[in-house]
N, C-alpha and C positions, 0 to 999 in steps of 0.2 A: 504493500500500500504506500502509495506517498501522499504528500500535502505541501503546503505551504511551507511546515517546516525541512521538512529537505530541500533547503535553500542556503546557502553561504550566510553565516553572520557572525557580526565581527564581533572580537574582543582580543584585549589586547596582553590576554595572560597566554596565551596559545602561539608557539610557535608556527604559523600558518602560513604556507608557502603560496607562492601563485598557482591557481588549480585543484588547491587541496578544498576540500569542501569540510562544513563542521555542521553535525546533525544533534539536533538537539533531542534530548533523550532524559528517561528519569529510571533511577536504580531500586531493580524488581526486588530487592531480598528484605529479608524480613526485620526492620529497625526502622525506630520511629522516626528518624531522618527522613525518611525517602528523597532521595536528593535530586535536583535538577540534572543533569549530563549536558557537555560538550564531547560530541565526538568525532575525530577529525580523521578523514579518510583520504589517503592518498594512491591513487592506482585502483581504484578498489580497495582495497585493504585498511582497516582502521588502526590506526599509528598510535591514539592516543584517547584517553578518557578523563575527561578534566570535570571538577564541577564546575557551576555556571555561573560566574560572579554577579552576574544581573537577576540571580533567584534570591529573594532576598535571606529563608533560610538556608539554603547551599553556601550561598556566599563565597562561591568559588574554591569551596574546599571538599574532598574528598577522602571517607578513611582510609588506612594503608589496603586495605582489602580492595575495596570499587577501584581504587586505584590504578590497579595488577588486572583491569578486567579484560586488556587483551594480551594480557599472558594465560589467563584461564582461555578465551574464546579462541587463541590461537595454538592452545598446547599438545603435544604430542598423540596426549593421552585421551584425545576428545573422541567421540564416538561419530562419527561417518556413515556409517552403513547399515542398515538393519540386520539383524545376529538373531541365529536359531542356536538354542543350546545342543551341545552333544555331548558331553560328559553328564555327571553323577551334578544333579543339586548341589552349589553351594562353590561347585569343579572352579567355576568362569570360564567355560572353555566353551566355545561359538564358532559355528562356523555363518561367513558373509548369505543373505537372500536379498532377492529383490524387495520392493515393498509391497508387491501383486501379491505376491506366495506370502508374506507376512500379515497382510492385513487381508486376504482370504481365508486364512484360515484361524486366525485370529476373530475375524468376525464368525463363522462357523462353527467356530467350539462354544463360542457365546452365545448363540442362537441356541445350539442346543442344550445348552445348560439351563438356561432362560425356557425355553419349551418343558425345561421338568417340573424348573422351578427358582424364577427370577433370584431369590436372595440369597441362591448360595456364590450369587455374583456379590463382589465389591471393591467397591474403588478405593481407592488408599490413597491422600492426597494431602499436604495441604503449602505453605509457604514458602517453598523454594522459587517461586515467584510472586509476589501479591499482588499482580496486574488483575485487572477484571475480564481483560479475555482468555490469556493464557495459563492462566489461573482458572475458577472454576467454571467461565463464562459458557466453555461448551461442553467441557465432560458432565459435568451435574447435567446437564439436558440431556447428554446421550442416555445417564442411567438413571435417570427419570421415566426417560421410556422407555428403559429396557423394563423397570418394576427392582432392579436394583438393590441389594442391602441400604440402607442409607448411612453414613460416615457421622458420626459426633465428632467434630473435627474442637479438640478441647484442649490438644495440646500444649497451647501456648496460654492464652487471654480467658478464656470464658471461668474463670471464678470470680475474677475480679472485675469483667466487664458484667456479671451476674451482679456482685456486689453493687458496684455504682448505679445497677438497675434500679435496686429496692432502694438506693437511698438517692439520687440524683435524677433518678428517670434514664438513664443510658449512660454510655461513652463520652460523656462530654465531658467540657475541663476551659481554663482559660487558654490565649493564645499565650505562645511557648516565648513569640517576642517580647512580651511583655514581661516577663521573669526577666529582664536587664534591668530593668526601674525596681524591682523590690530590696527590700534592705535588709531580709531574713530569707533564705532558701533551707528547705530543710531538704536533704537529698536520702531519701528514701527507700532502701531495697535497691539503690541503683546504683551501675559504677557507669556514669557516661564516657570517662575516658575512654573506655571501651565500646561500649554499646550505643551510645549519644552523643556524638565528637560535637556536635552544632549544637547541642544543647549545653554540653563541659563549654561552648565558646562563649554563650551566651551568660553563663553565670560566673566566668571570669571575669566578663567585663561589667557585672553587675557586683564580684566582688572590688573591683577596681575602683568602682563608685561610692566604697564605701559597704557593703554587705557582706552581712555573717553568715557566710554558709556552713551546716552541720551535716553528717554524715553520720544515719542511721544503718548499720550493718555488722551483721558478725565480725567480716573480717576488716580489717586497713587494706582498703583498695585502696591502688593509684589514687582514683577520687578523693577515698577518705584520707590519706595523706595531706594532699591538697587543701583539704578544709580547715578553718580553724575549729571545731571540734567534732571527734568519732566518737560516738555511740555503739557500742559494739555488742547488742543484744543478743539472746543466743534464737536460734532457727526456733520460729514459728511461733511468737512472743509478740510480734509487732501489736497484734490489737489488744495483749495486757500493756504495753506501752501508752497506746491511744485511749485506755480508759483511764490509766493514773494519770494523762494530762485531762481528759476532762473533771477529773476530781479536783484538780488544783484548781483549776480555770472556774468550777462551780462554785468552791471551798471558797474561794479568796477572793468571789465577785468577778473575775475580770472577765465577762462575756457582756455581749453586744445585746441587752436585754430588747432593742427596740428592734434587730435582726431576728432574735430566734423570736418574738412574739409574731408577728410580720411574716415572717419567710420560713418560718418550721411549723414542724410538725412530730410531736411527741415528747416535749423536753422536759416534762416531769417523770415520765418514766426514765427515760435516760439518765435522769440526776439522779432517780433511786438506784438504778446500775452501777452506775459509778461511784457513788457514795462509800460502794466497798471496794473499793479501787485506791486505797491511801498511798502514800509513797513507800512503805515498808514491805507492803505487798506486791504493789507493783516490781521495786527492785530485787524483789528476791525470785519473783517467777520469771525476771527477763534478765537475772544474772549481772546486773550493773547497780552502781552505787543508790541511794537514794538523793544525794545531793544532785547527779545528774537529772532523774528526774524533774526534781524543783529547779534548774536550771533552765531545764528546755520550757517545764512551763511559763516561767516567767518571761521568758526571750519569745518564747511563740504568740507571748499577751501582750505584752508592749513595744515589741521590735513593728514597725506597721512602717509599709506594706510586707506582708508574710506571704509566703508562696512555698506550697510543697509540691515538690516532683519524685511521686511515684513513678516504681517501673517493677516488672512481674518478678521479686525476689522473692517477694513477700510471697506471692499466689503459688509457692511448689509444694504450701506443706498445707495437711489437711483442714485447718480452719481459713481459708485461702481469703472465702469469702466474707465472712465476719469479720475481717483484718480490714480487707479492703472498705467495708462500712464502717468500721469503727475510725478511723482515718480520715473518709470524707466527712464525718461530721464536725470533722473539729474549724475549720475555714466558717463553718457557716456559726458556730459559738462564739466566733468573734466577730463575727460582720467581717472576716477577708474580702469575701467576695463584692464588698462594695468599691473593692479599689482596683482597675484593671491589675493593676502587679500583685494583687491578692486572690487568693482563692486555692487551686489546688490540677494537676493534670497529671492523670494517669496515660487514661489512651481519648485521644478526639475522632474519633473513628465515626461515632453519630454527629459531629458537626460539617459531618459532611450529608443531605439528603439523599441515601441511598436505596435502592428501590429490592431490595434481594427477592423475593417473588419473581419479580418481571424478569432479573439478569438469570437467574439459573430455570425461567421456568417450570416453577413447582407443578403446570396443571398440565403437563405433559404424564405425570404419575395418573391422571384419569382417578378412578375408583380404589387403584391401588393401595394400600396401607404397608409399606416392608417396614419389617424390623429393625434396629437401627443398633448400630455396634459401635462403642467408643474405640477411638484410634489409639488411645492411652492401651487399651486390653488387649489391643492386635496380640499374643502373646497367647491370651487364655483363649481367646476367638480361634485361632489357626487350629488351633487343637483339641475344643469342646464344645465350640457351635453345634445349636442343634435345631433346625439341619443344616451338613455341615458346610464349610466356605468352599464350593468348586474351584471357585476362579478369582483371581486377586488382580487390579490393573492399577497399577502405581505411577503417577505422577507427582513430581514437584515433592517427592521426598524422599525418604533413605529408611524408613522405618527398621533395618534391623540395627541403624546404630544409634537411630534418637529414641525410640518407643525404650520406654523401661523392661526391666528384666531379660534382659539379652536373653539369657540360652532359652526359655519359653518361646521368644522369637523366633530365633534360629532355626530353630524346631519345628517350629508352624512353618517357616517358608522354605523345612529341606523337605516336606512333605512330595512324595515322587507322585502324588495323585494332584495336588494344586496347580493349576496351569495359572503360570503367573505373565504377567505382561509388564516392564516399565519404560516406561519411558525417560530417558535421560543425555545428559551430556556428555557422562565418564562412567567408565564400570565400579560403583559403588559397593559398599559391601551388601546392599541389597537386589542390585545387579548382578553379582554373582549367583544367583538364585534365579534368575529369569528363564522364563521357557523361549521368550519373545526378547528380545533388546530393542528399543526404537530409536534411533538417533533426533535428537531434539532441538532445537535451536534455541541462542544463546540472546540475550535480551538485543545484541546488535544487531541481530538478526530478524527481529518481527515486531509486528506492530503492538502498543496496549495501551490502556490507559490505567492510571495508581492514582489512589485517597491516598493519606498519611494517616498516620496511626499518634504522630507524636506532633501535628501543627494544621493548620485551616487551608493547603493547598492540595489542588487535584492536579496532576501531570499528564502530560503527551508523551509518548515513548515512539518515538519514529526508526524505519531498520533501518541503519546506515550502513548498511554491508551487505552483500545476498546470502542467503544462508549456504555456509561450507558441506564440501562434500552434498550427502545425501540429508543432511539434517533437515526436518519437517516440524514447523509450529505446531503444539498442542491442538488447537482450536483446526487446525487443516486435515491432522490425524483423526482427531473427533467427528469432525464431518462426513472425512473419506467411510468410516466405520458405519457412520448411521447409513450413507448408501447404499455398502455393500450387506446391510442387515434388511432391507428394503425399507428404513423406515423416511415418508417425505412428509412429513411434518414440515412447514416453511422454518420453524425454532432451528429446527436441526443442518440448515444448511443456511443461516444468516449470513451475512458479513463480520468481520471483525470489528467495522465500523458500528454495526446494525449493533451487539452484542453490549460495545460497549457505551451508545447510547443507552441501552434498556436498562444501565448498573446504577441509574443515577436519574434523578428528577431535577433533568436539564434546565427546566423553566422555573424553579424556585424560587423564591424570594432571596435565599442562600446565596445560588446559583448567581443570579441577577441577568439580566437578558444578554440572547446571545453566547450562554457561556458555554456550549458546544465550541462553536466557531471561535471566539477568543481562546477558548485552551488549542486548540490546533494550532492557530496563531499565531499565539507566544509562548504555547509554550507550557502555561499554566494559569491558573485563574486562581484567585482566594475567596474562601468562602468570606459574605458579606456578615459578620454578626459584629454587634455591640463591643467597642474596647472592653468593656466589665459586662459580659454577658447573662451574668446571675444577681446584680448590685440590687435589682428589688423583685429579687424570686425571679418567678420563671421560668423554672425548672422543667424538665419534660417529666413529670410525674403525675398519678395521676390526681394531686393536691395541686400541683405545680410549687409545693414547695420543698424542700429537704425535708426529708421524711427519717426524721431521726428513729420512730417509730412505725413499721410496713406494716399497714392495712395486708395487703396482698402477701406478703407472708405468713401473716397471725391466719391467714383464712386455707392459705396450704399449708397447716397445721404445725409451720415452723417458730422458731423463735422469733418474734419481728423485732427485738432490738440486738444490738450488734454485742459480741460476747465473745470473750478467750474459750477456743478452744484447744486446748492442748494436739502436741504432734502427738501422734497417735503412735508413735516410735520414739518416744521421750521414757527420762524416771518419772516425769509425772502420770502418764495414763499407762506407761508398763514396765514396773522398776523392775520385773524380772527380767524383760528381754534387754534392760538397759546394765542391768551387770554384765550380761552377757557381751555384749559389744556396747561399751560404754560411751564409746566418739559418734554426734551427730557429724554426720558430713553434706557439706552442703558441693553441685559441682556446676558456677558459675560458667559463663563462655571465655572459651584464651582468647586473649587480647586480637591475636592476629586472625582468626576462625569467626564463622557466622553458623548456631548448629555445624551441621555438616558439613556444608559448604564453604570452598577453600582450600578447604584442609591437606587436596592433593596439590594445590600450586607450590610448586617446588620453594618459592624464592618464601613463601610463610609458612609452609615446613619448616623450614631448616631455619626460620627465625623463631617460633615456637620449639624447633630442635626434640622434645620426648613429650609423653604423659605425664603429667607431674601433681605431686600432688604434695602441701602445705602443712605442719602439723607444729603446736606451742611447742617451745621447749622443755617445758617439764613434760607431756605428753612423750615426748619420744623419747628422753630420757629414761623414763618409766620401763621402754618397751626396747631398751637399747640402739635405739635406733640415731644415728649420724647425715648429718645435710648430707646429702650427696648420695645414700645409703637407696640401693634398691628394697619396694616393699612391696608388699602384699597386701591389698585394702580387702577387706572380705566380710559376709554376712552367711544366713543361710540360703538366700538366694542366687550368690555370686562369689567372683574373686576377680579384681583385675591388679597388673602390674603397673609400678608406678615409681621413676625418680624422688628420694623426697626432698623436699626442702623441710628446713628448721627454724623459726623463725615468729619472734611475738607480736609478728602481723596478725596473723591467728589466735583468736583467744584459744584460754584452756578446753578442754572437751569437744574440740571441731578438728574435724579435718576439712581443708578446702582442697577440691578436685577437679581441674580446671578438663573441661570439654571443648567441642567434642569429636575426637578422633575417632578413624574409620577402625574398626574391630581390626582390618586385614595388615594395619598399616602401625602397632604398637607389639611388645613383647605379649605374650600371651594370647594373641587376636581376641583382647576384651578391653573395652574402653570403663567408662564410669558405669554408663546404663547395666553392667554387669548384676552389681547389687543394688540398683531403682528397685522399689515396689509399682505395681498396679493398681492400688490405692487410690480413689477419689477423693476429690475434695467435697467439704461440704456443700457449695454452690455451686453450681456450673458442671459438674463432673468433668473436671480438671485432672490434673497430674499432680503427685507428691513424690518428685523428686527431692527436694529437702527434707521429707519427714523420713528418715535414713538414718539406720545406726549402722555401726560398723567396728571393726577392730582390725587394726595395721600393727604388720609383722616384719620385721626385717628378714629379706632371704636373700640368699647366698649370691 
């Protein structure tokens, strides 16, 4: 497809020769950046991938990762040809087919599987793109009408964007430029050095102006380094955190009485909540002083304007959701939200109008009703569905190295009766498992459009390249599929154009007119809302105001006010299995890696260099263990190998275990997901990788 944006345009951070063309483009993976692109193609070939200095969050910068992205799109290792298996599951041994013979018989085996009995079909899918076409814009159509399994795709977000439901009305939050102007940042479950490089920019130069940023997190990340104070709570405590600050905040008057009478809802329940929330209790279940608590509260009552930035640390362990409610009420106890650099941002993913109905057309399922399988349990599904999984088609992820519980996984996809299909870039460790291989095309290669997840813009992604080799866009493979099944539905054979109109309600007030044509355009568009979007309520709930107290919970027979729940792999809810493996370990992402994604580009290989994992020094002392010293992290579900570090970044009783490497591609072919549980959260049926105990051994 092209447009207006496949056109020459200038700027003057790019070495651009006469003839070289620059395509403007935005970065499909999965980080609340989502970043504009310059991408400059000479010969055909793209030279270089810069961000867009004229976006105004890119701001011409790029992590080390997007960076490299045409050393990924142009590396040895990329996938060209469509591949049929010929060794033993798990082999990776393929021999080259056409795409006729691939997607004949690929559509064939699906037909009849589907003529027995549609849901022992399912797709496997979720953000190793977050574009809205090559993402789920056509697969979820195709297996809609196939009748389908249907995917709880929970992986990542949905405890916490459950959470902000019952208390915010959605995904919403302030705009992320506006955290420069505040004079408090509280940094939350997040290290952006890594994960939010434009957001770490942003609150630089808001600490520059003067602002105290704090850093709430087990361990001293980079970030928290950076800050002038770390909070170093232990895994899955944040929301007894967030009620000892509302006990202060109630105890000692300092809330915004004419905000919460006005714009809440429940705040006499909430104060009896927390009433038993004092600082002694608070600090002893979150492992930190009680002076830090009265610290934070008094700097989070008087420091104005206050801004906390969440991000999903907090949502790996079972109280995921509770946390995240107990959190967002605190902004609105002070009237933050009446100051744009006040309030609070998790994910703004609903401040974008998005139409999900229309983009994945739901009423292609007709009268259908399938069953629907969490991506979290891929693991116990491969192996106990009933009836069971025929056929697996995987997109846009890696599921034997991210899903928790590796050898359950493993196990489900050496199954020699699974006819599995994925589609990808490189041969992953869940590629070596394929019956199908499909060569896939790389973001410079196809068209899409992206919401952000962490700011108010929506992007144009134009191909500035043709696609290499044999590689085939998502959304082209999907189509080809529903022909050769005979299904013509018009949904099933859209444009990429058509697709990614239907993801969004283009004519919004949000929107504002024309913003179709303006995002092609330039590029990108920003949603129109209010500098202080919440200053007097507002809220998408269904009071429209914070709902400190959910009606809509109390009546799904849940707790409606927000409440510590213990890890459910703690001494508090199980001190026997916490003798038994006494170390929470928590396994954030390595600095240079995205998930899985990366991980094979040589030049951040070899800067990430092994597996590693983090442990106090009295801790390894304990277990004789030396920096440097190979170990063994282990559970009853697992074991993976790991370099250690030594080190009082880590508080006592944590190991940090940095992800996440491919199984095939570390000593033992087991990464962290080794010892993950399957474990739900309380909201959202999320993941609990942080609610994890474990015990590290020194070996030889």
């Amino acid at each position: 497809m092209t447009s207006a944006i496949a056109t020459k345009v200038s700027t003057a951070t790019q070495d651009v020769q006469p003839g070289d063309t620059v395509i403007r483009g935005a970065c499909p993976h999965d980080c609340p950046d989502t970043c504009a692109l310059l991408v400059t193609v000479r010969d055909g070939k793209a030279i270089r991938v810069a961000g867009n200095p004229d976006h105004p969050s890119t701001a011409g910068v790029l992590c080390t990762k997007v960076s490299r992205y045409t050393e990924r799109t142009y590396s040895r290792d990329r996938l060209l040809t469509p591949m049929r298996r010929v060794g033993r599951k798990g082999e990776g041994r393929f021999e080259p087919v056409s795409w006729d013979v691939a997607l004949d018989d690929i559509a064939a085996k699906l037909k009849a599987i589907a003529a027995r009995d549609p849901q022992r079909i399912l797709p496997y899918s979720y953000a190793g793109t977050m574009g809205w076409v090559q993402g789920e814009g056509m697969g979820s159509r195709l297996f809609h009408r196939l009748g389908a399994s249907l995917l709880e795709r929970t992986i990542c977000s949905s405890p916490g964007t459950t959470g902000l439901l019952y208390t915010l009305g959605g995904a919403v939050g302030m705009d992320v430029e506006q955290f420069v102007n505040a004079k408090l940042i509280l940094i939350w479950g997040s290290n952006p050095i890594t994960s939010s490089v434009h957001f770490w920019a942003i609150a630089q130069e808001a600490k520059r102006r003067g602002a105290k940023l704090i850093a709430i997190d087990p361990h001293r990340t980079d970030t928290a380094q950076k800050c002038h104070e770390h909070i170093a709570l232990m895994p899955g405590t944040d929301a007894a955190l967030a009620l000892g600050l509302m006990h202060l905040l109630i105890a000692e008057d300092r809330i915004d009485h004419d905000y919460v009478s006005r714009y809440t809802v429940g705040f006499a329940q909430l104060a009896e909540r927390a009433a038993a929330w004092n600082p002694a209790r608070t600090a002893a279940v979150c492992g930190i002083t009680e002076e830090q608590v009265r610290s934070l509260a008094r700097d989070y009552a008087t420091i104005r304007p206050a801004a906390i930035r969440l991000n999903y640390g907090m949502q790996r362990v079972y109280g995921a959701g509770n946390a995240v409610r107990a959190v967002a009420c605190l902004p609105a106890l002070i009237g933050a939200w009446r100051d744009p650099a006040g309030g609070m941002l998790l994910s703004s993913s609903h401040m974008v109008p998005i139409t999900p109905a229309r983009h994945v057309q739901t009423q292609l399922l007709g009268t259908a009703r399938p069953r629907s399988i969490n991506m979290v349990e891929i693991g116990d599904a491969l192996l106990a569905a009933d009836p069971p999984i025929e056929a697996v088609v995987v997109y846009n992820s890696n599921p034997v190295a991210v899903a928790p519980e590796s050898d359950k996984v493993i196990r489900g996809f050496a199954r020699e009766d699974l006819f599995t299909v994925v589609l990808e870039h490189f041969q992953t460790d869940t590629a070596d498992y394929a019956d199908y291989l499909l060569p896939a095309t790389t973001q410079l290669e196809h068209f899409d459009v992206h919401k952000a997840y962490g700011h108010w813009y929506v992007l144009a992604n134009e191909p500035a390249i043709a696609p290499l080799g044999q590689a085939r866009s998502n959304s082209d493979v999907f189509r080809d599929l529903a022909r050769r099944m005979g299904f013509t539905e018009p949904a099933l054979q859209a444009s990429d154009e058509q697709i990614a109109r239907d993801a969004m309600d283009w004519d919004s007030a949000a929107a504002g007119p024309d913003a179709y044509q303006r995002m092609i355009r330039d590029g990108w568009i920003k949603m129109a809302h209010p500098a202080a979007p919440y200053a007097q309520g507002g809220f998408p709930t269904p009071s429209g105001k914070c709902e400190f107290y959910s009606e809509r919970l109390a009546r799904e027979g849940q707790d409606p006010l927000p409440d510590w729940l213990p890890n459910r792999e703690s001494r508090h809810a199980n001190p026997t299995l916490a003798a038994r493996y006494p170390l929470a370990m928590i396994s954030p992402p390595a600095r240079h890696f995205l998930n899985s994604s990366f991980v094979n580009v040589e030049s951040l290989q070899a800067t990430e260099r092994e597996q590693r994992c983090e442990l106090h020094p009295d801790d390894a002392a304990a277990r004789g263990i030396a920096d440097g010293d190979q170990v063994r992290v282990f559970n009853d579900r697992g074991s993976f190998v790991a370099r250690a570090r030594v080190s009082d970044r880590t508080r006592r009783d944590l190991v940090v275990a940095w992800g996440l490497w491919w199984h095939k591609l570390v000593p033992g072919a087991r990464n962290v997901n080794a010892v993950t549980g399957q474990a739900l959260t309380d909201m959202g049926r999320g993941p609990t990788f942080y609610d994890c105990l474990v015990e590290v051994e020194r070996v030889g």
